[in-house]
N, C-alpha and C positions, 0 to 999 in steps of 0.2 A: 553366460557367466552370471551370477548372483551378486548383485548390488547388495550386499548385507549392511545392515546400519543406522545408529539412530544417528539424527543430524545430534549435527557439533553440538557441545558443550563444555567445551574447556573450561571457561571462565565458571557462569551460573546460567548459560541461556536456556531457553525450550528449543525444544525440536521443533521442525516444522518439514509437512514433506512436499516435496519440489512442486507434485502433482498438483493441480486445486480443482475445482468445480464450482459452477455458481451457484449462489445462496439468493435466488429469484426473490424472498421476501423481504431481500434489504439488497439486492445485485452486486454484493462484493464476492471477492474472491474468497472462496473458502477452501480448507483440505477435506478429502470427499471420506465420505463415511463409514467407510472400511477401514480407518485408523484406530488403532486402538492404543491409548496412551494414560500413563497414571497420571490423576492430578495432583492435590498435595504430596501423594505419596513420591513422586518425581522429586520434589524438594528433600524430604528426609533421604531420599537413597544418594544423595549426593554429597550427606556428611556422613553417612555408613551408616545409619538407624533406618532403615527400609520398614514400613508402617504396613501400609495398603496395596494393594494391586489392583490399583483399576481396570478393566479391560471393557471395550465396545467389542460388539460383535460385527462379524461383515454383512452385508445386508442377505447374502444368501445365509448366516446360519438364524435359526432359530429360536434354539434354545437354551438357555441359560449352563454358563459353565457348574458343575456340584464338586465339594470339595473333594480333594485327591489322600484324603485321609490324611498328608500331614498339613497340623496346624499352625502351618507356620504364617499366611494367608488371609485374609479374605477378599471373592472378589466381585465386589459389586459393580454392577453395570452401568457405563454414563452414556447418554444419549450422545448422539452425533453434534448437536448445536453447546453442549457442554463441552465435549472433546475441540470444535472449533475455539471456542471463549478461551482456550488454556494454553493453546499452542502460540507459539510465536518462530517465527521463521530467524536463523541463524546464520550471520554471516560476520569472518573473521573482520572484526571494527567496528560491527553492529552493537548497539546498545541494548540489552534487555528493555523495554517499556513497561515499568510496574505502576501500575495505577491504583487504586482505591475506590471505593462506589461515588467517592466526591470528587474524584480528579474532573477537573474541566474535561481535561483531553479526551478523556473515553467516551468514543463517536456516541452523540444522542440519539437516544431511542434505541440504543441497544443494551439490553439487560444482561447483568451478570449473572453466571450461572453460580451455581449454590455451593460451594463449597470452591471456588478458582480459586485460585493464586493472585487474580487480578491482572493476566498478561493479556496484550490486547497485540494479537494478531498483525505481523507490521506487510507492508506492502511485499510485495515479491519483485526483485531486482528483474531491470529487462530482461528479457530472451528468456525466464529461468520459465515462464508456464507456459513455452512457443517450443520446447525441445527436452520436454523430461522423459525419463527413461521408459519405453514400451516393450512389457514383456513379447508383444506380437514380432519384435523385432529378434526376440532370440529365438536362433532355430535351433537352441538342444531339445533335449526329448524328456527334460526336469521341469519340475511345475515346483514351485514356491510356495508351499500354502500359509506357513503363521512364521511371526519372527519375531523374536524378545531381546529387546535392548534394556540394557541397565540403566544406558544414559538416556531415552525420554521415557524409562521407568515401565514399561509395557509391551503389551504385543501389538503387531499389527497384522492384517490377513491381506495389506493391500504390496504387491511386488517393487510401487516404484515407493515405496517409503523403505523398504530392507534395504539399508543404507548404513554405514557407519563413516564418523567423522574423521576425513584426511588428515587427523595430527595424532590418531589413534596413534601409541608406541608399536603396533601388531601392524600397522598399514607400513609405517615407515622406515622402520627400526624392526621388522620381525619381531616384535618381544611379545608372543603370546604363545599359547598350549589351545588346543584343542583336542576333542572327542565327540564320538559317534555313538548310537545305540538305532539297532535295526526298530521297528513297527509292524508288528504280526498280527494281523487278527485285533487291532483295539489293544494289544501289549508290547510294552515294552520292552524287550530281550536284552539283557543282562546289563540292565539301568546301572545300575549297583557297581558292578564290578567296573566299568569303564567309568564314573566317577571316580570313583575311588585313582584310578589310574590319573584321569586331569589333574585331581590336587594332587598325587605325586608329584606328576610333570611342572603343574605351577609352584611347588615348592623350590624345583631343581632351578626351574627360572625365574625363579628371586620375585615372584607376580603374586602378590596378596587377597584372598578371597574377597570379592568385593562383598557376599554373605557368608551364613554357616553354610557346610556340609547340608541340611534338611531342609532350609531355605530354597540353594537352589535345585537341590531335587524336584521340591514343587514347582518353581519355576519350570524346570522341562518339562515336566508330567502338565503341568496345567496350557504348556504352549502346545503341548502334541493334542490334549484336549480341545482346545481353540480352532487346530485347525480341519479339525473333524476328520483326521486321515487315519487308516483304519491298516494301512499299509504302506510301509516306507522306510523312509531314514529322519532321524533325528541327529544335526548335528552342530556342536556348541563350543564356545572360544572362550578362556578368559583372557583378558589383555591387560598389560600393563596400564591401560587406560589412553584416554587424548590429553593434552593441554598445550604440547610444545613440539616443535620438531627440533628438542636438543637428543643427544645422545643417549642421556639417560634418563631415568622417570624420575630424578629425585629432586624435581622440583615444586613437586606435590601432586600430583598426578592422582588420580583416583582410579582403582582398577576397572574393570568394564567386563562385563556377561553379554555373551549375545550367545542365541542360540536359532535354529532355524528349522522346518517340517519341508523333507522334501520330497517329491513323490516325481522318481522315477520310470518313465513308460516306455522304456530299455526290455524287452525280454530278457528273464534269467537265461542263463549258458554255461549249461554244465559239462559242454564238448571238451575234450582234451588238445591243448595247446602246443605252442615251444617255444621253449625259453632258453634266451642266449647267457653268454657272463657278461657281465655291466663292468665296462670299462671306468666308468664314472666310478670316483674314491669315493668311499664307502663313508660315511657321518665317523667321526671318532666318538668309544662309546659314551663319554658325558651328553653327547646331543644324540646320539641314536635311541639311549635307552628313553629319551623323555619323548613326547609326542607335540613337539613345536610346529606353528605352522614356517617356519624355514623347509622347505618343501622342494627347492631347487634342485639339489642332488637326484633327489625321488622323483620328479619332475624330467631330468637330462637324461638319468635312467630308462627311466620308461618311453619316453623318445626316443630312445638310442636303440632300443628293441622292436620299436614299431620302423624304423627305419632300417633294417634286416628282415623285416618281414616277420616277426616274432611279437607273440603276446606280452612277453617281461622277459627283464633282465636282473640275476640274479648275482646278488654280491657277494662278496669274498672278504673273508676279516683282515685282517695284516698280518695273520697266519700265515692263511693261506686257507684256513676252514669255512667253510660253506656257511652263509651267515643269514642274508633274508632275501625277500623281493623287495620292490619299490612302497609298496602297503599292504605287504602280506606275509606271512611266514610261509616255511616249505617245510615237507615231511616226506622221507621216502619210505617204503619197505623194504627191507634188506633182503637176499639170498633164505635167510636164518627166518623171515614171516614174522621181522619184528616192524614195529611201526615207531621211528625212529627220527629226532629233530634235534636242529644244535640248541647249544644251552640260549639262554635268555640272558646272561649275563652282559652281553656284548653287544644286545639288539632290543628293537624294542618287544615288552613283553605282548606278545598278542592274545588279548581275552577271547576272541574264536578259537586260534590255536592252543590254549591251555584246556579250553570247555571239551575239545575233540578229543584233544590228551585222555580227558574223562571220562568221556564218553565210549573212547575204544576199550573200556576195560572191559565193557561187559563181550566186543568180540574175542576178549581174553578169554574169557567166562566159557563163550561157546566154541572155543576150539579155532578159530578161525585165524587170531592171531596170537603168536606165542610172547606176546610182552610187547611190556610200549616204554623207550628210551629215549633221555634225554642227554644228549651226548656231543662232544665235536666230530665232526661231519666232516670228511676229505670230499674231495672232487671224485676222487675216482670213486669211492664210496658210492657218492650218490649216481654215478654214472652210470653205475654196476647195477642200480636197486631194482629188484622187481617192480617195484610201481614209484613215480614220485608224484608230489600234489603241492598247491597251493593252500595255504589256510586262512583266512580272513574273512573279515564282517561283508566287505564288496564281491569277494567271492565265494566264500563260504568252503567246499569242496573244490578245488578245478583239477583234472586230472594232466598232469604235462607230460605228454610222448616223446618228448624230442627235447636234449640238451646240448646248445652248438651243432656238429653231426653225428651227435653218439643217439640212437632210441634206446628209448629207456623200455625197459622188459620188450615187450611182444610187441611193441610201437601202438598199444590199444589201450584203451580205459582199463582200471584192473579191479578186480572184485572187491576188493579192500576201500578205496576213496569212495566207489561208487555205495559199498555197506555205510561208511562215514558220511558221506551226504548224505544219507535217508533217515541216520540217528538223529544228524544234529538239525533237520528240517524238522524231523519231529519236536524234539527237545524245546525247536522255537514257537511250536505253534502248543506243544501240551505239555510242557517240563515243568519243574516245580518252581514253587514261588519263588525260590532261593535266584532262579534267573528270568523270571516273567514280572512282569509290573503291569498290575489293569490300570486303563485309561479310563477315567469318567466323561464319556462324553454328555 
């Protein structure tokens, strides 16, 4: 599981991450040098005026990040003994320590770095550097490469710092949105549209931009830069923010961005599956259409199908119409060679499955299919269809053989999903700008 998150900051504290290493030319404990955090700029984005972005690189990259064409930015680079100077470790009763270049307190013979805040580094509570979190301990098959917190203002490329602070409203209270965007070849596939989608979502959840719209665009483009991944997933929260574990954020809570680079060593599988109906109630649509991480439903869901022996379980509106998966939409083709999905009204809107929508014109074009609808969807309908399919960013294409005990067409992959996966795999790697976003590494 992914420890995401910058340490706590309710109050005004710094981050600091669990992990430390030693600083052999003075022998205290330090955070190791794979952190990367703003410094001033960490203060202004705490009243909502977000100035600089500082970023350190990890010691494997090299080369300096170039800008991502918006100006919303800039990101100069701080050495690792400047990133130590600034950080101070965080714990609920802890006092921030601000000093001055004349504060007595600030251990002699160590120099402040040029441009700090003046925070000086506080001890690390027992046990906390004998038991921090070790990626070697996780046995998924995801690698963690870069993570941008709003709250210590930066990226880091180091795993036990992707952390966020237990009074987050999104940790305790569910009250956050998220969105994804794949990583092809150095681009970003269809950046744009799945933003666009969060701040919907965060409007519907009453969750305040913590920047603009172009703000945090650079922010993900410049953290998928960061982490030099070339292939993956990028994927990003906004949250009601930390300060309380009351009910509700309105006791001044600041909102929070995190966003995360993940590079999954899963083989793609584009085999044909089966899929049961999900006994689990369906989201009613005010919470289906938005993209909250409340994930539970979608979560018992999909448990409920792998415990049948089945890839997903597919839900039903209070219709009775065929409505989505657990994080995917569905599309069957009908008797008629139409390629055919329920409406969007009722579920959430899926930017793969709208993109495919578009993409199957052109096997309109070529005779292959005679129309593409959007429409409500019976059970026996899709029971009946010549081919059904999955659609989404995680699966992209998947073709399902089997519903309950009914096979679906010929019980085989059908000529149709398998033409739609080969569009939109291209689409991802050579489509137009309208859905590719370059990375500057």
């Amino acid at each position: 599981m992914a420890y995401l998150s910058s340490l706590p900051k309710p109050i005004s504290q710094n981050p600091f991450t669990p992990q430390t290493t030693t600083d052999h030319s003075h022998g205290s404990k330090v955070v190791p040098c794979r952190t990367l955090v703003l410094g001033s700029g960490f203060w202004n984005s705490q009243h909502g005026s977000f100035r600089k972005l500082k970023i350190v690189k990890s010691s494997t990259q090299n080369e300096a990040l170039v800008d991502s064409g918006v100006k919303a930015f800039d990101v100069p680079l701080l050495t690792c003994s400047e990133v130590r100077r600034s950080l101070v470790f965080w714990t609920r009763g802890m006092a921030t320590r601000e000093c001055t270049q004349e504060d007595s307190n600030f251990p002699p013979g160590k120099e402040r770095a040029s441009g700090s805040p003046g925070l000086q580094p506080l001890e690390l509570p027992l046990g906390v550097e004998k038991s921090p979190y070790k990626l070697e301990n996780h046995e998924g098959k995801q690698q963690f490469l870069a993570m941008y917190s709003s709250i210590f203002g930066g990226i880091t490329t180091d795993p036990s710092a992707m952390v966020i602070p237990i009074d987050d409203h999104m940790v305790h209270r569910g009250h956050g949105v998220f969105d994804t965007a794949a990583i092809v070849d150095g681009y970003l596939y269809e950046l744009d549209q799945h933003l666009n989608r969060i701040i919907r979502s965060a409007a519907m959840a009453k969750i305040k931009l913590p920047f603009d719209e172009d703000s945090i665009r650079s922010i993900l483009i410049q953290t998928v830069s960061a982490s030099k991944c070339r292939k993956g997933s990028l994927r990003y929260w906004l949250s009601a923010g930390p300060g309380d574990f009351q009910l509700s954020p309105s006791s001044g809570n600041k909102p929070a961005l995190y966003a995360v680079v993940i590079q999954d060593q899963s083989p793609f599988d584009s085999m044909g599956i089966k899929a049961i109906t999900s006994s689990v109630p369906i989201k009613p649509p005010q919470f289906a259409t938005m993209k909250s991480v409340n994930y539970l439903p979608n979560v018992l869901s999909k448990m409920e199908a792998e415990e049948n022996g089945a890839y997903v379980a597919i839900w039903l509106d209070e219709e009775g119409f065929i409505a989505e998966g657990p994080n995917m939409n569905v599309a069957f083709v009908t008797k008629d060679n139409e390629l055919l999905t329920p409406h969007f009204d009722k579920i959430l809107s899926g930017c793969t499955a709208k993109r495919v929508l578009a993409l199957a014109e052109r096997l309109v074009s070529e005779g292959k299919l005679q129309g593409v609808r959007v429409a409500n969807v019976t059970v026996d309908e899709g029971k009946k269809a010549s081919e059904m399919m999955l659609l989404g960013s995680g699966v992209l294409v998947r073709p399902v053989l089997q519903w309950d005990q009914q096979v679906i067409g010929d019980g085989k992959e059908g000529p149709v999903a398998r033409a739609l996966l080969n569009l939109l795999v291209e689409d991802m790697k050579s489509g137009p700008p309208s859905v590719r976003v370059p990375i500057p590494y």
